[in-house]
FIBAZA-178598 format. One line per field, with one value per residue (C-alpha): x, y, z; residue number from 1; residue in three letters. Coordinates in Angstrom, 2 decimals. Example, Ala and Ser with C-alpha at 12.3 -4.5 7.8 and 13.67 -1.06 7.14 Angstrom:
<pts>
u	12.30 13.67
v	-4.50 -1.06
w	7.80 7.14
n	1 2
res	ALA SER
</pts>
This chain:
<pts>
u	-110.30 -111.41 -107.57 -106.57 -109.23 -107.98 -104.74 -105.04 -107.42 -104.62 -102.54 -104.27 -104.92 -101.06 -100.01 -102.88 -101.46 -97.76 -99.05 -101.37 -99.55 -95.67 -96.09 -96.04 -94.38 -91.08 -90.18 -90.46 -88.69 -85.43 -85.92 -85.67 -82.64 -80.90 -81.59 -79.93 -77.07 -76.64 -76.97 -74.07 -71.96 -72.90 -71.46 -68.16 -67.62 -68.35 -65.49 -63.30 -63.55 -62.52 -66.22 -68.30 -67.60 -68.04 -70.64 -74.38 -76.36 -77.91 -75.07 -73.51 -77.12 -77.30 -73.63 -73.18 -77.00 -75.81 -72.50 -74.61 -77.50 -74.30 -72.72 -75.80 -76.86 -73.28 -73.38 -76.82 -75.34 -72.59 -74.93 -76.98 -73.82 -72.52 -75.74 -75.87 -72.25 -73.83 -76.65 -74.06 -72.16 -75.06 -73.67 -70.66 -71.61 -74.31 -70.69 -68.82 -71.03 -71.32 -67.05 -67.93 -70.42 -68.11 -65.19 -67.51 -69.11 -65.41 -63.76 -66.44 -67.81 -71.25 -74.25 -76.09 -75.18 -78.60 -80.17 -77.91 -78.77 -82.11 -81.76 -79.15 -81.72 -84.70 -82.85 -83.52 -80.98 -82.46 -85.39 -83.10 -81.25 -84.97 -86.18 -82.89 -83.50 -87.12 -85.62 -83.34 -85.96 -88.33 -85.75 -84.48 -88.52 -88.67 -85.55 -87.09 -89.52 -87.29 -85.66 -88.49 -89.39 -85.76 -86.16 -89.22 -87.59 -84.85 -87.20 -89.21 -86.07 -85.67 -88.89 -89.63 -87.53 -89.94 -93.02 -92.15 -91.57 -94.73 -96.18 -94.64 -94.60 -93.30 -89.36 -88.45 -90.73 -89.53 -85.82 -86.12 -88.07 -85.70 -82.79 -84.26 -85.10 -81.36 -80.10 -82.71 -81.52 -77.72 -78.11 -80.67 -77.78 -74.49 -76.53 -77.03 -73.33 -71.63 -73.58 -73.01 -69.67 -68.47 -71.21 -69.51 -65.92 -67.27 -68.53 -65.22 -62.86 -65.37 -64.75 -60.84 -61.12 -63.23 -60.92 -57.99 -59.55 -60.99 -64.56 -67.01 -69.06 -66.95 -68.93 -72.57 -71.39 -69.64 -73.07 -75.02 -72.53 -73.03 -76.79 -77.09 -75.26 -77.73 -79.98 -79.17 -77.77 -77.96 -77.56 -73.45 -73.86 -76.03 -73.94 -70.75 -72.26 -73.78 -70.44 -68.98 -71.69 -71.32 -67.37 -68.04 -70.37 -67.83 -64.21 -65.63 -63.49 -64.22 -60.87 -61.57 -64.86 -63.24 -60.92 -64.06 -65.81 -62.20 -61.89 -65.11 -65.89 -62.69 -63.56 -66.99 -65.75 -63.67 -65.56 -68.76 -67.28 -64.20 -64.28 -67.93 -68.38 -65.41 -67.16 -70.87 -70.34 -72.67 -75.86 -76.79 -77.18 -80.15 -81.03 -79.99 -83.62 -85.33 -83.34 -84.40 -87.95 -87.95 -86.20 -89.12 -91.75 -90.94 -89.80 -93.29 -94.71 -92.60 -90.57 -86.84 -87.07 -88.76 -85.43 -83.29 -84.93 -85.81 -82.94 -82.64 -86.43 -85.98 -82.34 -84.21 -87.09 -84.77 -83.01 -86.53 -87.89 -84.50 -84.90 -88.21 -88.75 -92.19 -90.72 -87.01 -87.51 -89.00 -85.62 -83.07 -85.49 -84.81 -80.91 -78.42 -76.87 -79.60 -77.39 -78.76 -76.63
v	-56.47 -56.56 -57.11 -54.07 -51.42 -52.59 -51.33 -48.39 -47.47 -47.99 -46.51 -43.19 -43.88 -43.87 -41.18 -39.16 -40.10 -39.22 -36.33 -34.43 -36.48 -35.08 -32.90 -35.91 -38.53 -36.88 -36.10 -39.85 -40.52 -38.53 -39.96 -43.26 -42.34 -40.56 -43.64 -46.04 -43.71 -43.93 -47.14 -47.16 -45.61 -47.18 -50.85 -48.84 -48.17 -51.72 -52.93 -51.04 -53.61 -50.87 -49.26 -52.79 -53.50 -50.77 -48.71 -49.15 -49.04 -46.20 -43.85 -45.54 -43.99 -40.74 -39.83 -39.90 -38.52 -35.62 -34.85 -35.12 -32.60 -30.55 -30.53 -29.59 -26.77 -25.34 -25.79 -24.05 -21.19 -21.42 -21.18 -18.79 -16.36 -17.52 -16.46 -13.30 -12.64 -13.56 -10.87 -8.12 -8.82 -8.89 -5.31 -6.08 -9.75 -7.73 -5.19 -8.13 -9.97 -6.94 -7.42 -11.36 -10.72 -8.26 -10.71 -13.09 -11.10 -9.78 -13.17 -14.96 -11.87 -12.24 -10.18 -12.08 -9.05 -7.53 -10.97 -11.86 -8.80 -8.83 -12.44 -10.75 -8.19 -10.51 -13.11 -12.03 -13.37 -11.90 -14.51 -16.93 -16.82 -16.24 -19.34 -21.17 -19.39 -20.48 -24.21 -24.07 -22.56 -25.41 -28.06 -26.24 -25.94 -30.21 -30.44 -30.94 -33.00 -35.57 -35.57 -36.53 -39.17 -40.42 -40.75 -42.81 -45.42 -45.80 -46.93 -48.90 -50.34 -52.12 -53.53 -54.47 -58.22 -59.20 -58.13 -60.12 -62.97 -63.23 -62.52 -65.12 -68.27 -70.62 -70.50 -71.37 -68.70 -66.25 -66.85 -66.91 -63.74 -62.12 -63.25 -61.55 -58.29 -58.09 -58.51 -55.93 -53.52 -54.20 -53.84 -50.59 -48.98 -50.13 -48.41 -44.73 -44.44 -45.56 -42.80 -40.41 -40.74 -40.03 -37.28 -35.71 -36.37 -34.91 -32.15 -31.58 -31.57 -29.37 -26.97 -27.08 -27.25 -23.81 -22.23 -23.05 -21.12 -18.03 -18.40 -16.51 -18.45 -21.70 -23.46 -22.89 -24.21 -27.18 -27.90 -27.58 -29.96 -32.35 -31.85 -32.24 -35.49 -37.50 -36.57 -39.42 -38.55 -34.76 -34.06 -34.17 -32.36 -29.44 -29.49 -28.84 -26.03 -23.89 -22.89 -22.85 -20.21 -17.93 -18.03 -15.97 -13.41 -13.53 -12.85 -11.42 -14.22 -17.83 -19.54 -19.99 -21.33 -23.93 -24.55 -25.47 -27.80 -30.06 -29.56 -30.32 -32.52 -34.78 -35.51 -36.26 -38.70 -39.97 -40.63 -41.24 -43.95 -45.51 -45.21 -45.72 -48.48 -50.01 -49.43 -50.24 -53.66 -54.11 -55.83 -52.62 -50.80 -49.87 -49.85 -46.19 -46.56 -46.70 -44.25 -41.86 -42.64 -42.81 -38.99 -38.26 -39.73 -38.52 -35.34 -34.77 -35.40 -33.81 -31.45 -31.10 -33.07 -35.87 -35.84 -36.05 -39.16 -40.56 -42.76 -43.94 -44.78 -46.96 -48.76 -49.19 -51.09 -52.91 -54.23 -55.44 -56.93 -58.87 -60.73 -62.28 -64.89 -63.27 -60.18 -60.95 -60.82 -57.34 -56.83 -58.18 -56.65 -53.43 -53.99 -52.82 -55.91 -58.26 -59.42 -59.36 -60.74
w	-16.34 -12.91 -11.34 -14.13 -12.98 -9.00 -10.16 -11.61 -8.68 -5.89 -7.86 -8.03 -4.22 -3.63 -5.81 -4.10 -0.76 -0.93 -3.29 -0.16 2.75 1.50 4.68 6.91 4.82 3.72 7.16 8.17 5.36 5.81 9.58 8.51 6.36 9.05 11.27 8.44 8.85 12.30 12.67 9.89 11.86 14.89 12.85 12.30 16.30 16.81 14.37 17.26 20.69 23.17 22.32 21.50 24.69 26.82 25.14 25.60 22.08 23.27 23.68 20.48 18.82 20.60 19.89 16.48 15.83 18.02 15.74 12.48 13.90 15.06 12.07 9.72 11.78 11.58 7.94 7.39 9.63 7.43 4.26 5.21 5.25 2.49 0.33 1.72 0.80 -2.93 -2.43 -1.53 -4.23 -7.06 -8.42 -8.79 -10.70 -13.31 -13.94 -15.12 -17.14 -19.62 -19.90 -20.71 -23.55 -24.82 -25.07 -26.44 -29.00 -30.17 -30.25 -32.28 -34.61 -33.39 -32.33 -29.65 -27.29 -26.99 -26.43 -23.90 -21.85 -21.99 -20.74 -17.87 -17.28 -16.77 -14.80 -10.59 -8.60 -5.45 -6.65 -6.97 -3.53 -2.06 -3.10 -1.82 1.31 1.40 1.05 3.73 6.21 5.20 6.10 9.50 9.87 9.74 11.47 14.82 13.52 11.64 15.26 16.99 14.46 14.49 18.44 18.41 15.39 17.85 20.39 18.28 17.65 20.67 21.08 17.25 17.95 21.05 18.59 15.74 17.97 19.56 16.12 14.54 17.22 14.87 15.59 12.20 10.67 12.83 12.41 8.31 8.60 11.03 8.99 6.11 7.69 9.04 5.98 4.28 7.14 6.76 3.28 2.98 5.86 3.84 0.80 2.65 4.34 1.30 -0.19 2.10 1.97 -1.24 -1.51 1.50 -0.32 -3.82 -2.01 0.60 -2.21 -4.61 -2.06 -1.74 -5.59 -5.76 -2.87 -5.05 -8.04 -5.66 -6.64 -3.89 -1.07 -2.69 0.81 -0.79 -4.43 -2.64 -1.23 -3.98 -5.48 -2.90 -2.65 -6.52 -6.83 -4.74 -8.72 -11.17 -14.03 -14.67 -11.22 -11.88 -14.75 -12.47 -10.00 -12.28 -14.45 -11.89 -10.56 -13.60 -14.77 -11.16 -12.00 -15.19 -12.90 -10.73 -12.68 -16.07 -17.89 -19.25 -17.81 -14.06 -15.24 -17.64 -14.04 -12.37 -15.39 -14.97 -11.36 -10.36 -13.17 -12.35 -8.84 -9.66 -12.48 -10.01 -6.65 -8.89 -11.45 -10.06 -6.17 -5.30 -7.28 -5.53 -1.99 -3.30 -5.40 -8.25 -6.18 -5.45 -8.96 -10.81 -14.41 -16.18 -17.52 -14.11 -13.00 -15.34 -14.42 -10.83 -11.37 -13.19 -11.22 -7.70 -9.08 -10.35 -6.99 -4.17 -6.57 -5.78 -2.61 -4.77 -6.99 -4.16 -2.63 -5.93 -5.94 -2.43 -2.12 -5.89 -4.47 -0.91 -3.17 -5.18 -1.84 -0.47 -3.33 -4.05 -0.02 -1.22 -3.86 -5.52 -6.07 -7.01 -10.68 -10.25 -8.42 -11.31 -14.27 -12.18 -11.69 -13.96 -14.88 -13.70 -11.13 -7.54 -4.44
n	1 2 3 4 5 6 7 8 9 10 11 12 13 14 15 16 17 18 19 20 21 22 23 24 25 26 27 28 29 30 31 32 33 34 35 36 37 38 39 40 41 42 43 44 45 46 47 48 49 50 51 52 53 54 55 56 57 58 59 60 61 62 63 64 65 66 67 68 69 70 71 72 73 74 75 76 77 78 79 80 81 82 83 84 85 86 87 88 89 90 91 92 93 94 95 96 97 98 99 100 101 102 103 104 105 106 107 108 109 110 111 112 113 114 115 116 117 118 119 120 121 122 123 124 125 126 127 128 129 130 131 132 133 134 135 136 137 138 139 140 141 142 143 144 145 146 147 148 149 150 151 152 153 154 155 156 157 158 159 160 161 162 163 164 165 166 167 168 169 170 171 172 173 174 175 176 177 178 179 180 181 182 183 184 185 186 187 188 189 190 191 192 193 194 195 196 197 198 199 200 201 202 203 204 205 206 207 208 209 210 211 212 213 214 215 216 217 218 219 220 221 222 223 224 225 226 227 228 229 230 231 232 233 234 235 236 237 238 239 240 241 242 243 244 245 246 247 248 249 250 251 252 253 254 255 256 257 258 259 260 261 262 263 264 265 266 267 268 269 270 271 272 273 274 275 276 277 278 279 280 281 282 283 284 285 286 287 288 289 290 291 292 293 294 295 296 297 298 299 300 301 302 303 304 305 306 307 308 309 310 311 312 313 314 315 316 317 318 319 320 321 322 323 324 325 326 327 328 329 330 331 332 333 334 335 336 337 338 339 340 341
res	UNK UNK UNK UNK UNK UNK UNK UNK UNK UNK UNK UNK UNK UNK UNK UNK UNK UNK UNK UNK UNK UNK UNK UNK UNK UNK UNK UNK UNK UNK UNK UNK UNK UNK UNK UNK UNK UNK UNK UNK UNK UNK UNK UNK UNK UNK UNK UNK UNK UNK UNK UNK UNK UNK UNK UNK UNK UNK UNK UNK UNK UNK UNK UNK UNK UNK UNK UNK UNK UNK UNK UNK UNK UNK UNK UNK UNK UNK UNK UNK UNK UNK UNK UNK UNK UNK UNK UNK UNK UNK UNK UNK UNK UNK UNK UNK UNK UNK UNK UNK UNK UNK UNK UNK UNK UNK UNK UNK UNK UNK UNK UNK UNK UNK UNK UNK UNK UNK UNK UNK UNK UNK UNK UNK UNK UNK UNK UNK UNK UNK UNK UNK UNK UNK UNK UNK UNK UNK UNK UNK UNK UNK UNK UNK UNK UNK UNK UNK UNK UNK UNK UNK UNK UNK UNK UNK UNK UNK UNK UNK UNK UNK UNK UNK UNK UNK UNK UNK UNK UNK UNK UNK UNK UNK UNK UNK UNK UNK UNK UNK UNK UNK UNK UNK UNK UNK UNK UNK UNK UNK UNK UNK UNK UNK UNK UNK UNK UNK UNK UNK UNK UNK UNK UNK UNK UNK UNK UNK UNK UNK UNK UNK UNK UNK UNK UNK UNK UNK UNK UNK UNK UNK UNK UNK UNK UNK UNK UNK UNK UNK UNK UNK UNK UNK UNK UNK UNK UNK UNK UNK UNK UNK UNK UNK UNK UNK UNK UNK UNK UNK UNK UNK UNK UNK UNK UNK UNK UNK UNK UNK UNK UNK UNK UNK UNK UNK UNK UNK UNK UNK UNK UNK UNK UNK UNK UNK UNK UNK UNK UNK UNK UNK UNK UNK UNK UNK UNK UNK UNK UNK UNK UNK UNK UNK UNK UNK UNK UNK UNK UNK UNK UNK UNK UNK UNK UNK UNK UNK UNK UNK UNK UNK UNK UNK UNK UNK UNK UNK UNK UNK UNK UNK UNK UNK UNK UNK UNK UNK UNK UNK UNK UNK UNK UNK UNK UNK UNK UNK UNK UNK UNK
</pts>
């Protein structure tokens, strides 16, 4: 009774926490993520001997952090006038979707054209590119901060091997408990690029896709499409039907949007099912289940952002819990397959 009560008391304690502390935690968080990544990338310009040898770990860090700052700021610039394009446009997007109910209600002898328009009429999309506007100016706002964080992991970094040793004295402790957090951080880092990867590819060719078909700020949808997919489950499905939805504001006709649905919905199929399994292995999978309920979980407590990290933060627990005997059966109960390498 006693150990029960102790539970549900830290509990609260923690959900409290990360509930009133999201303003400092979630910035660490994507730190730590971006510093995975880097360090990612930084094993990839090893593989090549020309830079192993004559590149200090230091540059190898500060280079590819500097591309990946680079390249989101000229995709936010990028997004920002993508959404105004959208804005401009709103007229001419309410004009056609009066032509699509029309259609509709011809083809199948129905009367749902009143409904639909009052739907039409209360839907805001000036709201609705507000609010995305409102999210990207909340991450540019952390930006600097994830930066700074990012900067002093790095340097942490390079001390945290001399502090464990003289923490641990005993060589044989030290060197099991080293070789463990290596292979926690090799791991956790092999998790995130992976990741990124085929996010970035499902949302790269989501955009040639979209370009092909002619559909309007196809750059904004593409990252939508790759910002969705990091949500298990319906994040695909999201990601595939918002398009498809803007292509019927956008030509007045249901074809280009049943384009997008195979398009899009191929190369998600694709990259999600067959090729990033390939890259990822099985050790790394988590139950469809837990999944579900991480989603649900961190989605009730830091919102959208919650549902984007949901799945890294549950995979990153996974991977520590399956490097220590206590907690591996925790680990296989939450695999997929129960099979943990």
């Amino acid at each position: 009774m006693k150990n029960a009560a102790y539970f549900f008391i830290t509990a609260i304690g923690v959900i409290l926490t990360l509930s009133y502390g999201q303003n400092l935690i979630i910035p660490i968080l994507f730190a730590l993520l971006l510093w995975f990544f880097v360090k990612k990338i930084r094993e990839i310009i090893d593989r090549v001997p020309f830079f192993k040898k004559n590149f200090p770990s230091w540059l190898k860090n500060v280079i590819p952090t500097l591309i990946i700052l680079t390249v989101i700021s000229l995709i936010t610039e990028i997004l920002l006038v993508n959404i105004r394009n959208l804005a401009d446009n709103y007229p001419k997007y309410i004009d056609n979707i009066s032509m699509v109910i029309k259609n509709i209600n011809d083809q199948f002898n129905i009367n749902l054209i009143d409904d639909f328009k009052t739907q039409v009429r209360d839907f805001n999309l000036a709201k609705l590119v507000s609010n995305v506007l409102q999210s990207l100016t909340d991450l540019l706002s952390n930006t600097f901060l994830i930066i700074i964080y990012t900067l002093f992991i790095f340097l942490e970094e390079s001390n945290f091997s001399n502090k464990l040793k003289n923490v641990y004295t005993d060589k044989a402790r030290y060197k099991n408990l080293n070789h463990i957090l290596l292979n926690i951080e090799k791991s956790i880092a092999n998790y995130i690029g992976v990741k990124s990867m085929t996010r970035i590819s499902t949302g790269v060719l989501s955009y040639v896709a979209l370009l092909i078909i002619g559909v309007d700020s196809a750059l904004f949808w593409a990252f939508l499409i790759f910002l969705f997919n990091f949500i298990p489950t319906i994040g695909s499905i999201i990601a595939t039907l918002f398009p498809a939805i803007f292509c019927l504001l956008q030509f007045g006709d249901i074809m280009p949007s049943i384009m997008v649905v195979i398009y899009v919905g191929a190369i998600q199929l694709i990259i999600g099912n067959i090729l990033e399994p390939r890259f990822m292995g099985n050790s790394l999978n988590i139950s469809p289940l837990v999944a579900i309920t991480s989603l649900l979980v961190w989605g009730s407590i830091w919102g959208v952002t919650g549902m984007l990290l949901s799945i890294p933060i549950t995979v990153i627990i996974v991977i520590i819990f399956a490097h220590f005997d206590s907690t591996k059966p925790i680990a296989i109960m939450l695999s997929e397959k129960g099979t943990i390498d």
